[in-house]
N, C-alpha and C positions, 0 to 999 in steps of 0.2 A: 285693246285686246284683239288678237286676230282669228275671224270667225273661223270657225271648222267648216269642211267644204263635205261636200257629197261621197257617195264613193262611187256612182253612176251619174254621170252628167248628159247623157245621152241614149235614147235608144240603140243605137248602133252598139255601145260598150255593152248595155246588158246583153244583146244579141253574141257580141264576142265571148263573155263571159257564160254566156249559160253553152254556147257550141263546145267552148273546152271543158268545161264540165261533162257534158255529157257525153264527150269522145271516153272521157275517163271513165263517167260512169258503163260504158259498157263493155272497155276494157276489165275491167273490176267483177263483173258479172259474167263477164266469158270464162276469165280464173276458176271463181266460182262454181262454174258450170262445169268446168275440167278437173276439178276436186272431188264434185260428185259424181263424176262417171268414173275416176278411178276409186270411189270410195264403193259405189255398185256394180261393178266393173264382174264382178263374182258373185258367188254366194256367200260367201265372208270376206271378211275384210280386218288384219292386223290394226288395231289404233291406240295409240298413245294418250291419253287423258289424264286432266286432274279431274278426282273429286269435290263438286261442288256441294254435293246433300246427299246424305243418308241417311232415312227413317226406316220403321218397321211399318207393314202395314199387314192387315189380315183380311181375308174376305172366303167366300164361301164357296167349295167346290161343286159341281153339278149332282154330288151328291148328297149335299148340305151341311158336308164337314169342313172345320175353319181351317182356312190353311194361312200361314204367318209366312213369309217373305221378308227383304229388304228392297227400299227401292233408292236405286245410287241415282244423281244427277251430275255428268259427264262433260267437260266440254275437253274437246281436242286439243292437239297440238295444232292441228291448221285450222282452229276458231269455231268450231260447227258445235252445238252443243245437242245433249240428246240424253234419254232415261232408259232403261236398264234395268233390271232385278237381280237379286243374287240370295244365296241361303239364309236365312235366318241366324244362322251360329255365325256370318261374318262378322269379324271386329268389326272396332271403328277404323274407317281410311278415311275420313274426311280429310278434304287438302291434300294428299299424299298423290304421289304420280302410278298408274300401273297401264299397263302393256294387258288390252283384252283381244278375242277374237269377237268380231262380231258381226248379225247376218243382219243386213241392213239393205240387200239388195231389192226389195221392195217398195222401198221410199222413194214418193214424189222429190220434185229437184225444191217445191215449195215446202215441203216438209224438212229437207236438208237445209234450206234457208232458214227457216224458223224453227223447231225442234220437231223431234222423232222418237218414237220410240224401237229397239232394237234386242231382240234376245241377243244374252253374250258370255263369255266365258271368262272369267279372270285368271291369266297366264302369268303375271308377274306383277308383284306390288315390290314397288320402291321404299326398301325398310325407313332410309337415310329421313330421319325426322323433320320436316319443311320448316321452312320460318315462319309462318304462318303459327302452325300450333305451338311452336316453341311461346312465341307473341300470346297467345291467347293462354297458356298456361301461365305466363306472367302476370295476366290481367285477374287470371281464377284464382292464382295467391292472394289475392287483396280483399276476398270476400268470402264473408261464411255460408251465406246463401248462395242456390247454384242459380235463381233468377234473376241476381242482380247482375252477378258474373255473366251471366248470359244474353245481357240487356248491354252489358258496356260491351261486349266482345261484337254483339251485334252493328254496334255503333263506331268500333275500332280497327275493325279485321271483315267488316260485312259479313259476319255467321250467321245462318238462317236462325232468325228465334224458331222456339216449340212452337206447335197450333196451337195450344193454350194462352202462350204470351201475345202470337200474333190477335189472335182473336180478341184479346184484350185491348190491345194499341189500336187495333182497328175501330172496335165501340168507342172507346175515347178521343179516335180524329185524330191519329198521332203517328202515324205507320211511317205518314214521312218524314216524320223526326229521328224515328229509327235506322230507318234504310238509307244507308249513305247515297248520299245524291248531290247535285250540284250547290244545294243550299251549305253541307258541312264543307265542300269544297272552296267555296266562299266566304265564310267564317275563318277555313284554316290560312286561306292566302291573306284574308283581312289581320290578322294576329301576326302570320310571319314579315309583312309589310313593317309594321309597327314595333316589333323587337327587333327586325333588324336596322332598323331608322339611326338610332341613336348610336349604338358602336360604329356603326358605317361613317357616320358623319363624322364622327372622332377621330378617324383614322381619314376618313376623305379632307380633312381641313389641316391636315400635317402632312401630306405624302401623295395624294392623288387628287389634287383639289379639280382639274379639267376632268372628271371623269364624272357620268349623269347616275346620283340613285338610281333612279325611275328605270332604268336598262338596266343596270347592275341588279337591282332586286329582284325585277322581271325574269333575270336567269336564273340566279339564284332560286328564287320561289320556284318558279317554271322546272326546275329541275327536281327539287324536291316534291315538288307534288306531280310528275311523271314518276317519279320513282315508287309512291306511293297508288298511282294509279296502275301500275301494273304488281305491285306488293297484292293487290285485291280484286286482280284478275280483269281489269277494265268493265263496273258496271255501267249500262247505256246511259244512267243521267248523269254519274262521274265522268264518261268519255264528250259527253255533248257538251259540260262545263268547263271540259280543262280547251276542245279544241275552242272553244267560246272564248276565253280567257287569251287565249296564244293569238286569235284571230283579231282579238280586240284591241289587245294591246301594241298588234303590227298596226293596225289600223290609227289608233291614237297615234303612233310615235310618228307617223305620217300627216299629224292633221286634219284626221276624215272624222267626224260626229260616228260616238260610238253611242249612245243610245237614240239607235234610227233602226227603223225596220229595215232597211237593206242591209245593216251588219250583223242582225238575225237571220235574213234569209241567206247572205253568203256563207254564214257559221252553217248554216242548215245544210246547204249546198255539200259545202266540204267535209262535211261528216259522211252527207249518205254516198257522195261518189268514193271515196275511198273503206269505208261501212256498209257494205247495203244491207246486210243482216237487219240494220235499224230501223230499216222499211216497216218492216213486222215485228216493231217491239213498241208493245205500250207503252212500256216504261217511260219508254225515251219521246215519246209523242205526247205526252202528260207531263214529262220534262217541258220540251219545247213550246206546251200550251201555258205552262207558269210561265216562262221567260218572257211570252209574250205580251201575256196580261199588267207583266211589273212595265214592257217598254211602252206599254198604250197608257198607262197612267203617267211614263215619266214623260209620254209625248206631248199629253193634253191637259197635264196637269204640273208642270215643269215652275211656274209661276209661285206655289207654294212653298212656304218654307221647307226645310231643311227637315225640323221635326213633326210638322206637320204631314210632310211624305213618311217618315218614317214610321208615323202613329197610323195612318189610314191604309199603306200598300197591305200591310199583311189581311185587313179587315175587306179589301180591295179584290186580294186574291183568292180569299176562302169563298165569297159569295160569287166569283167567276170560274173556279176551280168548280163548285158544288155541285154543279149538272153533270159534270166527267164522272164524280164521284158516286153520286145516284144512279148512273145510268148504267157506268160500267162496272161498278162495286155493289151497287144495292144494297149497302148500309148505311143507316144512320140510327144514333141516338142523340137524347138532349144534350151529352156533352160535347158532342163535336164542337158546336162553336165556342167552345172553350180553347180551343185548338188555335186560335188567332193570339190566346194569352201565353199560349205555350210554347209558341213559334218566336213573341220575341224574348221570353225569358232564354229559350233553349239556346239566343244569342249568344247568353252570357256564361248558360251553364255547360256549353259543351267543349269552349275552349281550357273552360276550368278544370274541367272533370280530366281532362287531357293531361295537364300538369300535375293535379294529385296523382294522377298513377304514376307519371313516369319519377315524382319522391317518395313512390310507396304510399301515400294517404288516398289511396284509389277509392276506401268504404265509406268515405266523408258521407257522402248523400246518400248511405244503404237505406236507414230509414225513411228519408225521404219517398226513395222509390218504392218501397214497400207500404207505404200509403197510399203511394199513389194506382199501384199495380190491383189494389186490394179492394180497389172503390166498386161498388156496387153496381156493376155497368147491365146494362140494357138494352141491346138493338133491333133495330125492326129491320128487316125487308120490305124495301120501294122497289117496284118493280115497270119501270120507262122504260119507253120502247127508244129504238134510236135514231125516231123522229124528233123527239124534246132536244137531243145532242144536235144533230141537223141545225134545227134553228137559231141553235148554242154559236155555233159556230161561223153560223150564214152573221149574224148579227155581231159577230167579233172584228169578225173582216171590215162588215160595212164602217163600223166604229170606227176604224182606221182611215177611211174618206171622208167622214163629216161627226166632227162632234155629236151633233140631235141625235145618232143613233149612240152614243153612250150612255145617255138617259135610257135610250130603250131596251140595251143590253142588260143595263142594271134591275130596271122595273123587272125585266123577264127574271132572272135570276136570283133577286129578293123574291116574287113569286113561287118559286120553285121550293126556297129557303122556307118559306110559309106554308106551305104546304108540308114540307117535310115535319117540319116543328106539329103543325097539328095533326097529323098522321100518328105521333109518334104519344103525344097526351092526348 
């Protein structure tokens, strides 16, 4: 068998590599920068936006009477997102495109980079019904409850759930089962790989026999799930999976070892020179710290079998993941680490759930869910400073130059794990 090579054999090549990156990247950033000076360019500013959220909120005037609002969440036509308020008696526009004015001339350029907030005027809403809600009103046919309905659409269409539900998934260790992220984006291309295996070959072995699955699928896949990443508006750990996915697989078709840390750092690379928004997204920095912790175990643990990785990564990632989770979340309850059994059943149940809907048996698991939504959850507030993260991280790194500090990453972070647990009884 012929070994797989590097994808930097030299200092000099990384040298090359990171110069043309980072000519891009400041190409990239100067755009940027010329968006937001014609975006404050005035006092107002004409912009085109979908809605991404809108809730009711209420709070108290200076004179101690409550006053109720709505608050939209906005992202652009040229990518900047940002929040907003409007009357209380507005419908729902969720998803729907409108045309606002708004006074945004006050905002830092790192504010326009990561979000802002902006008084504004709604000038035109796009009646024309988006595919978005047409999809999610197909999903709310298949259930009598408006929580389950709201748990799959979450899961199919990225709808923000209620605070009530979030709050819920959140005690239970489960949020990232909900929010589509790189993990469903891998389950979906794992399933499409495999149903399209067999008709392909049927017809590959009568009519196209020179031609490689492995590239033909690659498009195929690649293409539908671009198409679905922009159907849900590009979120940062769905865009960091899919460029991951594309980068990896130019990589394999080449020959280069794809779980090695240089085909995470180049993914990393060519996300944020052509991305730099992701600079300032958690999300996407919590993405990239999973990915990393699954490549250091498939680095220095690659000897184990096949089920044996399969049964320890998840149990692997939750106790490396858990300092992020405490520090920058500050919750836990007893069941989070139930959250290791629910990650790999969710393997199996989110492909499923997929299928029932689209034959209409979408309520199969209502009861299910409503047991499980129903459970008597409990969370406390941990409250680390983001010295314990520090450490979190310094000891990730090293773990990557010498085994001894994998024992020592682990100790720190079962520690933490124990703590939480007896904090919590």
């Amino acid at each position: 068998m012929i070994e797989r090579v590097s994808l930097f054999n030299s200092k000099k090549e990384i040298l090359y590599f990171l110069t043309l990156t980072f000519s891009i990247l400041i190409f990239s950033l100067l755009y940027e920068f010329y968006n937001y000076k014609q975006l404050t360019k005035f006092d107002s500013a004409l912009i085109n936006a979908t809605v991404l959220k809108q809730y009711a909120k209420t709070k108290l005037t200076k004179k101690g009477n409550p006053r109720t609002y709505q608050v939209l969440k906005l992202k652009s036509d040229e990518g900047f997102v940002f929040y907003t308020t409007a009357s209380k008696k507005l419908r729902d526009i969720k998803y729907q495109h409108i045309q606002i004015e708004a006074w945004a001339g006050e905002i830092s350029f790192y504010e326009y980079m990561s979000t802002f907030f902006a008084f504004s005027k709604i000038l035109k809403v796009d009646e024309k019904e988006s595919l978005k809600n047409r999809f999610n009103m197909f999903i709310d046919s298949q259930h009598k409850d408006k929580s389950n309905s709201s748990i799959y659409q979450a899961l199919f269409s990225a709808k923000p759930l209620s605070r009530e539900l979030q709050g819920i998934f959140s005690n239970l260790g489960v949020s990232h089962l909900i929010a589509i992220s790189g993990f469903h984006l891998g389950v979906l291309s794992g399933v499409l790989f495999f149903l399209l295996k067999y008709p392909y070959k049927f017809f590959q072995n009568r009519y196209f026999p020179y031609r490689s699955y492995k590239v033909d699928s690659f498009v195929l896949i690649s293409g539908i799930l671009l198409l679905y990443l922009l159907f849900l508006d590009s979120p940062p750990s769905l865009l960091r999976a899919f460029v991951m996915l594309v980068v990896g697989f130019i990589l394999y078709d080449r020959g280069v070892k794809i779980v090695s840390m240089q085909t995470l750092f180049v993914s990393l690379v060519m996300i944020l020179i052509f991305f730099p928004r992701l600079f300032l997204s958690v999300g996407f920095w919590l993405s990239i710290s999973g990915v990393y912790y699954i490549f250091l175990f498939l680095i220095h643990y690659k000897h184990l079998s096949k089920l044996w990785q399969f049964t320890l990564i998840p149990i692997w990632v939750y106790l490396l993941m858990l300092p992020y989770s405490l520090v920058i979340f500050s919750n836990f309850s007893v069941y989070h680490p139930l959250s290791i059994i629910w990650t790999s059943l969710f393997t199996l149940f989110y492909p499923l759930s997929i299928l029932l809907h689209l034959i209409g048996f979408g309520d199969v698991f209502d009861g299910i869910l409503m047991a499980f939504i129903e459970i008597d959850t409990a969370a406390v507030k941990i409250d680390l400073s983001y010295g314990w993260l520090i450490l979190e991280v310094l000891f990730s790194l090293l773990s990557l130059y010498k085994k001894e500090f994998i024992y020592l990453l682990l100790f720190y972070s079962f520690s933490l794990f124990i703590y939480a647990i007896n904090y919590v009884t």
